[in-house]
N, C-alpha and C positions, 0 to 999 in steps of 0.2 A: 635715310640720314647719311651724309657725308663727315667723313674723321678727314683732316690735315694735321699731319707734324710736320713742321718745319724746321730745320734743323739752321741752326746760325754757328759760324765759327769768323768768329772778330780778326782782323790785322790785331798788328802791334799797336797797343796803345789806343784802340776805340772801340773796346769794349763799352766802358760806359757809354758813351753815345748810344750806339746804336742798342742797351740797354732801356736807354730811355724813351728811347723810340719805340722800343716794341710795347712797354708799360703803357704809353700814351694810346697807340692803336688799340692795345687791348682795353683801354677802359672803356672809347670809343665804341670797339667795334660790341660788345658786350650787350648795347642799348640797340643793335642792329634787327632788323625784322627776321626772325629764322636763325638765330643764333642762340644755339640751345648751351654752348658751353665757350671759353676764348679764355685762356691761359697763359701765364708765361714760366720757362722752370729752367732755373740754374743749374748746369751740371753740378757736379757735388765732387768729382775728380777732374776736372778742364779747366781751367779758369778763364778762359776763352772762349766757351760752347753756353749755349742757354736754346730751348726749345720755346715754339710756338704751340700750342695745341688747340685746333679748333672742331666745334661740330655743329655742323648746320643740317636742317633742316631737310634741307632741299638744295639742287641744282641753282634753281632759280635764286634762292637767296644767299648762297654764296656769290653769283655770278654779280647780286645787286651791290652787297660787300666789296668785292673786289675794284668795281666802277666808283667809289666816292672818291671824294676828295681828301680825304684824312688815310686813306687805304694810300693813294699813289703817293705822299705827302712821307710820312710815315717808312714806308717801303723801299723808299727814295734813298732816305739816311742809312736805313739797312743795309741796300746794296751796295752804298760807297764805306760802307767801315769791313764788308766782309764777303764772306760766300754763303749761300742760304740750298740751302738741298729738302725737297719740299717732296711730300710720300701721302698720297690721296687713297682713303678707305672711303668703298659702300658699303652701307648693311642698314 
């Protein structure tokens, strides 16, 4: 199994956005082949910060993940409201 946290810290002012951007991927990605768990979690002290957490399966089905169209769509928005710092567990 593969862990992803992804860590997200928003500009000024796009938080939400790219808030709801990540809700949207996660509902999405949730129904994905090999997606044992897809999260989203608000800091609780940042008002700025909110995590990804994901756990797949396998290589291969992260790899299928990452390839849609709602994945690059989604990701897209993330990347222009903010900076994303992404930390990849096996076990």
């Amino acid at each position: 199994m593969l862990r992803l946290n992804c860590f997200f810290k928003a500009n000024e002012g796009q938080y939400a956005q790219a808030l709801e951007a990540a809700i949207a991927l996660t509902a999405k990605s949730q129904s994905h082949a090999g997606c044992i768990a897809y999260d989203v979690f608000e800091s609780a002290t940042r008002p700025d910060v909110f995590m990804i957490c994901e756990t797949w399966a396998d290589q291969a089905s992260l790899d299928a993940h990452s390839a849609t169209e709602e994945f690059a769509q989604y990701v897209g928005i993330m990347e222009q409201c903010g900076a994303m710092k992404l930390e990849k567990f096996d076990f």
